[in-house]
C-alpha positions in Angstrom: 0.0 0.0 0.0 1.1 3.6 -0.8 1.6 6.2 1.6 0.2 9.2 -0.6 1.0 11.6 2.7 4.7 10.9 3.1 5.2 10.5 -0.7 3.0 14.1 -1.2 5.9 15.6 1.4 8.4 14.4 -0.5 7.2 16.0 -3.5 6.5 19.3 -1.8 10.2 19.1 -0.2 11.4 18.3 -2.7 10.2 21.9 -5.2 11.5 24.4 -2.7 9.2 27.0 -4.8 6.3 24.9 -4.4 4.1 22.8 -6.1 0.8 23.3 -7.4 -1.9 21.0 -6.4 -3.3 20.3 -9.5 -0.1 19.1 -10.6 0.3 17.4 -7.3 -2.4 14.6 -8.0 -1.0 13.8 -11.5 2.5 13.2 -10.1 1.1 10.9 -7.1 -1.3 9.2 -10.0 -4.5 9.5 -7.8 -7.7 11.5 -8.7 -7.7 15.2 -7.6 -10.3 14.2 -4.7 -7.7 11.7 -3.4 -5.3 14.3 -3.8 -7.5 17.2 -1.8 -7.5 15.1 1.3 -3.7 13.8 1.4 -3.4 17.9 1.0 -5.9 18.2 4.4 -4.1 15.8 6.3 -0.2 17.3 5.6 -2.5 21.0 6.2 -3.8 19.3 9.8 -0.4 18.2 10.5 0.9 21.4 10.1 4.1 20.3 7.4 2.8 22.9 5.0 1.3 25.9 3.9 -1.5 26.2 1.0 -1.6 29.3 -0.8 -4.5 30.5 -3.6 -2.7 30.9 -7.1 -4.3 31.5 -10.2 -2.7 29.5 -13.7 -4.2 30.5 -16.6 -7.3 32.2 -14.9 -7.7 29.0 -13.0 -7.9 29.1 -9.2 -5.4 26.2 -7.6 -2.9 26.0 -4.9 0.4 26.8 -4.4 1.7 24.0 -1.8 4.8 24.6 0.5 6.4 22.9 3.4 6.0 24.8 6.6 9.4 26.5 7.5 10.0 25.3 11.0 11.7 27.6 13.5 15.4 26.7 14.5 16.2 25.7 17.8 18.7 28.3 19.3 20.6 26.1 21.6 21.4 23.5 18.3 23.4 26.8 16.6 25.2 28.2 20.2 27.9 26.9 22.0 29.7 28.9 24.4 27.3 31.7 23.7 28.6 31.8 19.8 27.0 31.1 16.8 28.1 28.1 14.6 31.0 29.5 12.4 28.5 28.1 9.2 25.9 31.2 9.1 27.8 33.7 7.5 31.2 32.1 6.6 32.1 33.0 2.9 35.0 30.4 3.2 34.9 27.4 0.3 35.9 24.5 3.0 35.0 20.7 3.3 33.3 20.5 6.7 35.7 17.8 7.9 38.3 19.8 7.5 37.3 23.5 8.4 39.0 24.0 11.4 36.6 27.2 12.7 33.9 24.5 13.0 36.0 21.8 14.8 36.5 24.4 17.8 33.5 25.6 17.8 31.9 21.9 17.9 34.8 21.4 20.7 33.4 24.2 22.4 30.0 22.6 22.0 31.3 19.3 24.2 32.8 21.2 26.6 29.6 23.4 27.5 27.8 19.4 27.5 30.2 18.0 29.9 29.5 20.9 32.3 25.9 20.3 32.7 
C-alpha cells in the first residue's frame, strides 16, 4: 500500500518553490479528490502551507512545506553562533577548522551540565 501523505511531502520538499496541487495529483497518479484530502491531512499536520494561485485564470494552490523555527541552543555553543551562518570560506566541513573548535566548544559546555 502507498503512503500518498509521506510520498506528497516528498514532492513538496522536494520543489523548494512549491508545487501546485493540481499538478500534485498527477504526479502521485490518484484522482484530484484523493489528492484534496492527502493535501488536508499534511494542512492538519501542520508540514505545510497552501496558498491560492491563479494559472491560466484558473484558481489552484500553491503548496509549500512549513518553514519550522530553528532551535537556538542547536546553533550556540559557548554563547557563539556556529562559524556556518555567514562564513564565505569554500571549505570541506571535515576539514574547516573554525567548526572543529566551535563543535569542541560545544562538548565542553555538555560535559558541564
Amino acid at each position: 500500500m502507498v503512503d500518498y501523505e509521506a510520498e506528497a511531502l516528498k514532492i513538496i520538499q522536494s520543489h523548494p518553490e512549491g508545487v501546485l496541487q493540481s499538478e500534485l495529483w498527477k504526479l502521485l497518479n490518484i484522482d484530484s479528490r484523493k489528492c484534496s484530502r492527502v493535501v488536508k491531512k499534511l494542512l492538519d499536520a501542520g508540514v505545510i502551507d497552501r496558498l491560492e494561485f491563479k494559472k491560466d485564470g484558473i484558481k489552484t494552490f500553491l503548496l509549500k512545506r512549513k518553514k519550522k523555527g530553528v532551535e537556538p541552543s542547536l546553533i550556540l555553543a559557548g554563547g557563539e553562533l556556529v562559524p556556518c551562518i555567514g562564513c564565505d570560506r569554500e571549505c570541506q566541513v571535515e576539514e574547516c577548522d573554525i567548526l572543529v573548535d566551535w563543535m569542541y566548544q560545544l562538548a565542553i559546555e555538555e560535559l558541564k551540565e
